[in-house]
C-alpha positions as CSV (number, residue, x, y, z in Angstrom):
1,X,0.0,0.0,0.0
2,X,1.5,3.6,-1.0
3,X,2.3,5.9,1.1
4,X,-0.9,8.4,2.1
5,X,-0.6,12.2,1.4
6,X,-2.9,13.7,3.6
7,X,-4.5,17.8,4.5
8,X,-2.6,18.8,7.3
9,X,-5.6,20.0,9.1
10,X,-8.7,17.9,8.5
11,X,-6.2,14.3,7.3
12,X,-8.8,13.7,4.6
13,X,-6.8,12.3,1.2
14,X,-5.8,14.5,-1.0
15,X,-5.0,12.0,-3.7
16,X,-7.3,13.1,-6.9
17,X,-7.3,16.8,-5.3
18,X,-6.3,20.6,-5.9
19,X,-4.4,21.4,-2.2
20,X,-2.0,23.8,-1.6
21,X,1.1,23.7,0.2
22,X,1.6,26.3,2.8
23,X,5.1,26.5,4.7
24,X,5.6,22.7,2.9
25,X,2.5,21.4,4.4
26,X,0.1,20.3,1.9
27,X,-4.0,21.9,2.7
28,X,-7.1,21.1,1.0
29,X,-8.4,24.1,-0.4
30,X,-11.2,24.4,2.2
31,X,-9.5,24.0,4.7
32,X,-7.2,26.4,3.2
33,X,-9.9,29.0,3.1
34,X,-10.7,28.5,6.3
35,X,-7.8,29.4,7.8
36,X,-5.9,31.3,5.4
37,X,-7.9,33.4,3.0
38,X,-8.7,37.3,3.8
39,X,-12.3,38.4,4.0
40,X,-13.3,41.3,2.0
41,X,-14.1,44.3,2.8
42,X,-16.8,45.2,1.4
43,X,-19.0,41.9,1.2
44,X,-17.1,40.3,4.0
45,X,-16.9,36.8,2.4
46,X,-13.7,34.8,2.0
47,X,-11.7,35.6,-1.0
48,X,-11.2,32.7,-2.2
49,X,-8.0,30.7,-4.0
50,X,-9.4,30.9,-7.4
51,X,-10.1,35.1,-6.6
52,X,-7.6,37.6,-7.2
53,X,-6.8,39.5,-3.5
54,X,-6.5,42.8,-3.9
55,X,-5.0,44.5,-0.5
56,X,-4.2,48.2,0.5
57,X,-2.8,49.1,4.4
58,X,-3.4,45.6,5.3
59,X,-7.7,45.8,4.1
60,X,-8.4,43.3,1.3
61,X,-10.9,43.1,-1.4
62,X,-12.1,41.0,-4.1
63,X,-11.6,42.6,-7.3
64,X,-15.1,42.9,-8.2
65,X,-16.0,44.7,-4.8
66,X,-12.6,47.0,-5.4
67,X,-14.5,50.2,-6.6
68,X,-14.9,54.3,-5.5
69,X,-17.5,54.6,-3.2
70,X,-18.3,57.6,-4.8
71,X,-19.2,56.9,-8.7
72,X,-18.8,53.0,-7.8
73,X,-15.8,52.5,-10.9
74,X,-13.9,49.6,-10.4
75,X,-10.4,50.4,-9.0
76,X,-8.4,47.9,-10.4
77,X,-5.4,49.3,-12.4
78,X,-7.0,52.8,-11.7
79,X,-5.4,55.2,-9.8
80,X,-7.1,55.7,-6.1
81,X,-6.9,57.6,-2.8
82,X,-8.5,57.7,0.2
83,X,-10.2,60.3,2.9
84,X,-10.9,58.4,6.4
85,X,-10.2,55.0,5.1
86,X,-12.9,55.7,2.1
87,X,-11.8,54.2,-1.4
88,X,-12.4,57.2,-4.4
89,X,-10.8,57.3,-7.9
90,X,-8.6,60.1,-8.4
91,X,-11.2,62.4,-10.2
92,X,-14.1,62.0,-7.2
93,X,-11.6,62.7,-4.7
94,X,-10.5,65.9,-6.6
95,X,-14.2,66.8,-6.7
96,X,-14.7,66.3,-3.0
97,X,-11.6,67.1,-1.0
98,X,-8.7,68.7,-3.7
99,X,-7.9,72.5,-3.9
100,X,-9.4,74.5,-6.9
101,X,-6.7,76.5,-9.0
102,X,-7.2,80.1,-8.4
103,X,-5.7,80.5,-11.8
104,X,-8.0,78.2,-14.3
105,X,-10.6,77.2,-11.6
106,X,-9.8,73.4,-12.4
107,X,-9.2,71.0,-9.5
108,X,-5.6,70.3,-8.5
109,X,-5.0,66.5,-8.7
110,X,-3.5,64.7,-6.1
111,X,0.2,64.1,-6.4
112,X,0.7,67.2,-9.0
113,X,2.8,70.4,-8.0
114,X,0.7,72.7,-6.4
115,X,1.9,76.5,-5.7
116,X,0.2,78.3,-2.6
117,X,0.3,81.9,-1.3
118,X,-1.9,83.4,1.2
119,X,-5.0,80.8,1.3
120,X,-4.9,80.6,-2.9
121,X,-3.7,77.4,-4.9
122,X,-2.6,77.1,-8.3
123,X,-1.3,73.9,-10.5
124,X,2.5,74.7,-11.4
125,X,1.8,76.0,-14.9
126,X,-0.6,78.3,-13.9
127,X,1.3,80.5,-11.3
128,X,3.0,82.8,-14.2
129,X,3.8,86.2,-13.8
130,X,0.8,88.5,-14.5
131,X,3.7,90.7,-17.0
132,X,5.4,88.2,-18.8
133,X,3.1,84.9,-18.5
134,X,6.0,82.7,-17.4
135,X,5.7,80.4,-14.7
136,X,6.9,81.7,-11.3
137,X,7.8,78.1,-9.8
138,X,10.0,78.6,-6.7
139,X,11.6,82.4,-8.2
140,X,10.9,85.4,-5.9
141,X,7.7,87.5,-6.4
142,X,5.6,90.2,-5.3
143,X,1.2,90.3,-5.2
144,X,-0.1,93.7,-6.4
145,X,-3.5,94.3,-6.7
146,X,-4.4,90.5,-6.6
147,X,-1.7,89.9,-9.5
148,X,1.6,88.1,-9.3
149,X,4.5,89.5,-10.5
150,X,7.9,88.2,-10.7
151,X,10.8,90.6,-9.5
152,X,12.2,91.8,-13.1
153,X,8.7,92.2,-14.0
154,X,7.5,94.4,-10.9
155,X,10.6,96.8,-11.0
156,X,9.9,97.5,-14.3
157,X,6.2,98.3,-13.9
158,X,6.2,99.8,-10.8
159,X,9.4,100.2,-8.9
160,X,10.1,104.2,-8.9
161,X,13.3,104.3,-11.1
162,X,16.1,107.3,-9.3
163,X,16.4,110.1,-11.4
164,X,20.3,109.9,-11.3
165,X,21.3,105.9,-12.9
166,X,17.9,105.2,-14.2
167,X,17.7,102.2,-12.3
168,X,14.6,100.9,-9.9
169,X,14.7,102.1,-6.4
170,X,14.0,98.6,-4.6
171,X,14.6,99.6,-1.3
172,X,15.0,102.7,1.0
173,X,15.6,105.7,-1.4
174,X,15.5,109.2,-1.4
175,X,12.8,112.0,-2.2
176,X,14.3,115.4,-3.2
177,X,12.2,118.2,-5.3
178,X,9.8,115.5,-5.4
179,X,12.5,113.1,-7.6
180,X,13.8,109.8,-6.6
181,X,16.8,109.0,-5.9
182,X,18.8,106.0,-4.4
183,X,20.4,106.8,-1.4
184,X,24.0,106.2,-3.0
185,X,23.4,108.0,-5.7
186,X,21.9,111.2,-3.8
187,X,25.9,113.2,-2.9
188,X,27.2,116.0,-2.6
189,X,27.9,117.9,-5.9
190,X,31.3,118.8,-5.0
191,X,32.9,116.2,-2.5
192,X,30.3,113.0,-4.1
193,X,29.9,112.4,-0.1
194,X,26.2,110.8,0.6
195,X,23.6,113.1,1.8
196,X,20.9,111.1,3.3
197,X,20.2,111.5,6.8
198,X,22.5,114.5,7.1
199,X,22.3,118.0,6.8
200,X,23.0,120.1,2.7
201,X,21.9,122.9,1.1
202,X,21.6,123.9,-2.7
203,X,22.2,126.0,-5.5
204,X,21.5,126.1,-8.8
205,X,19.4,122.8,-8.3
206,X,22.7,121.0,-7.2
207,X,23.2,119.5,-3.6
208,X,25.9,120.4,-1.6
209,X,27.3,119.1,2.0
210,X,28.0,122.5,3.9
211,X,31.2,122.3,3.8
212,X,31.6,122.2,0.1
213,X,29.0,125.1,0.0
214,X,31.0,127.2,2.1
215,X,34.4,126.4,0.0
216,X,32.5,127.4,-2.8
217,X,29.9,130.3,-2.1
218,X,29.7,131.2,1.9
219,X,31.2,134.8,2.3
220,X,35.0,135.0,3.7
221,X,35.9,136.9,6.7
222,X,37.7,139.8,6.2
223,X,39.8,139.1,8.8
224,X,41.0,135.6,8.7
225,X,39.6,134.7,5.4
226,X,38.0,131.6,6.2
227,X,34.4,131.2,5.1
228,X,31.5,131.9,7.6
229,X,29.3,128.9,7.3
230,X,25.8,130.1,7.3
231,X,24.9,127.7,10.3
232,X,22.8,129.9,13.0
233,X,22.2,133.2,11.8
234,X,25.0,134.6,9.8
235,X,23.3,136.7,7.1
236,X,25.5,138.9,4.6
237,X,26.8,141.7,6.4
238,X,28.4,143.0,3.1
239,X,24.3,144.5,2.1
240,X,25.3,146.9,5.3
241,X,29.0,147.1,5.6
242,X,31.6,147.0,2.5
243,X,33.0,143.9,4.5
244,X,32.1,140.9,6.6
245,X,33.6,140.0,9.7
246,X,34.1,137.0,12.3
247,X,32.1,138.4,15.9
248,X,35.4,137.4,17.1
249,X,37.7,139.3,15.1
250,X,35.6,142.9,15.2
251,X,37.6,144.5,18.3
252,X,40.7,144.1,16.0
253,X,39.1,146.1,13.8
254,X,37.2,148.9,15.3
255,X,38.9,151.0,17.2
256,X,37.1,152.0,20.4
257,X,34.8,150.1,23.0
258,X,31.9,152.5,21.9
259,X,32.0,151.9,18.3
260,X,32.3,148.0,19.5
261,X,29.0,148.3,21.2
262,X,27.1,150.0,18.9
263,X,28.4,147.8,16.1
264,X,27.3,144.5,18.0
265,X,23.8,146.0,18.4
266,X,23.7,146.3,14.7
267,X,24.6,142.8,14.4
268,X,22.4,141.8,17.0
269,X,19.3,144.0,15.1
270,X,20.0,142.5,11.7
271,X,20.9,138.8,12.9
272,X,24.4,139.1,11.2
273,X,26.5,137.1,13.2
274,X,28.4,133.5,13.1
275,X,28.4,131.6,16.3
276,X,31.3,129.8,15.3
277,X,33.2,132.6,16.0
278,X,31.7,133.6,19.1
279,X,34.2,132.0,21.3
């Protein structure tokens, strides 16, 4: 008598029978099914050996119970995704849970690019420069009026350009006679020294630092000959007196204490004085 080739669980013969070995111990289908096979999600029946098993984060189906619980498509070989453990093909779950592009209005589908600034979405190819039309991607950009503009673009348009080098004024900047100007490019006529944040003057619609102004145009002391600087209240003396004079330097040049006083009353009267020589 042969040897006997029995199911490992229920030792009926499995001579004349489909079984199935399982870790090299031969089964007979039902018994197989019974402890092996999944149960399906959806009808909750074994999935048989002759079924195909489809599985997904350790749920299994059969492949005719594999569809979008939404428009009830089957799923096989069609991409899926799921919200709270809920099977939908790609285009239901764009309907129900994916971002809108701000751009063209059509849903963005899930696993594309999607670009997002304040609360708004838009698919890759959409998020162009409102000036040129090309695609922003990851490039810096600025929002005006609800438009996106890339850098280039926005200087152009709106970026004030400085009245000296024609170029945009990006940042900071300078207002003078209503023009603008960068702050490296507003200096002094004379010395090319910055101006911003200190005190000039001008002439002749140039700017000058005071000390180049003074070189070039304050009055000169009769005295010493170095200019008097305009800062306080020197005024030109020369409207009153052929001459202007340091305070300092007067008594050298008028001869007696009454003269003196009366003169410094005039000065006084008429605001012509320089407090840098005061000392």
């Amino acid at each position: 008598m042969g040897e006997r080739y029995d199911c490992t669980e229920c030792q009926e013969s499995l001579y004349g029978h489909k079984y199935i070995l399982k870790e090299e111990k031969p089964y007979c289908i039902k018994c197989y099914e019974t402890l092996f096979s999944n149960t399906c999600e959806v009808c909750q029946k074994l999935i048989s050996c002759t079924s195909k098993d489809l599985s997904y984060k350790d749920r299994h189906w059969h492949s005719d119970c594999f569809l979008c619980n939404k428009c009830s498509r089957s799923l096989v070989d069609r991409p899926f995704a799921t919200k709270n453990e809920t099977l939908m093909c790609i285009e239901c779950y764009s309907n129900e849970y994916s971002a809108k592009c701000h751009a063209c209005l059509k849903n963005i589908m899930p696993g594309s690019k999607k670009m997002e600034h304040k609360g708004n979405s838009w698919h890759e190819s959409c998020f162009t420069c409102n000036r040129c039309q090309q695609p922003i991607g990851t490039r810096s950009f600025v929002q005006k009026d609800a438009n996106n503009y890339c850098l280039p673009c926005y200087e152009k348009q709106f970026a004030l350009q400085c009245v000296h080098c024609k170029k945009p004024i990006t940042t900071g900047g300078v207002n003078y006679h209503d023009q603008p100007w960068h702050k490296e490019c507003f200096v002094c006529i004379g010395c090319k020294q910055q101006l911003a944040g200190q005190r000039f003057t001008s002439r002749d619609d140039f700017a000058y630092c005071l000390d180049c102004f003074c070189n070039l145009f304050a009055k000169k002391c009769a005295y010493c000959t170095t200019p008097i600087s305009g800062k306080g209240h020197a005024t030109l003396i020369s409207e009153v007196l052929p001459f202007m004079l340091h305070i300092q330097h007067i008594t050298r040049e008028l001869p007696t204490l009454c003269t003196f006083k009366f003169f410094i009353l005039l000065l006084y009267a008429f605001n012509f004085y320089d407090p840098q020589c005061s000392g």
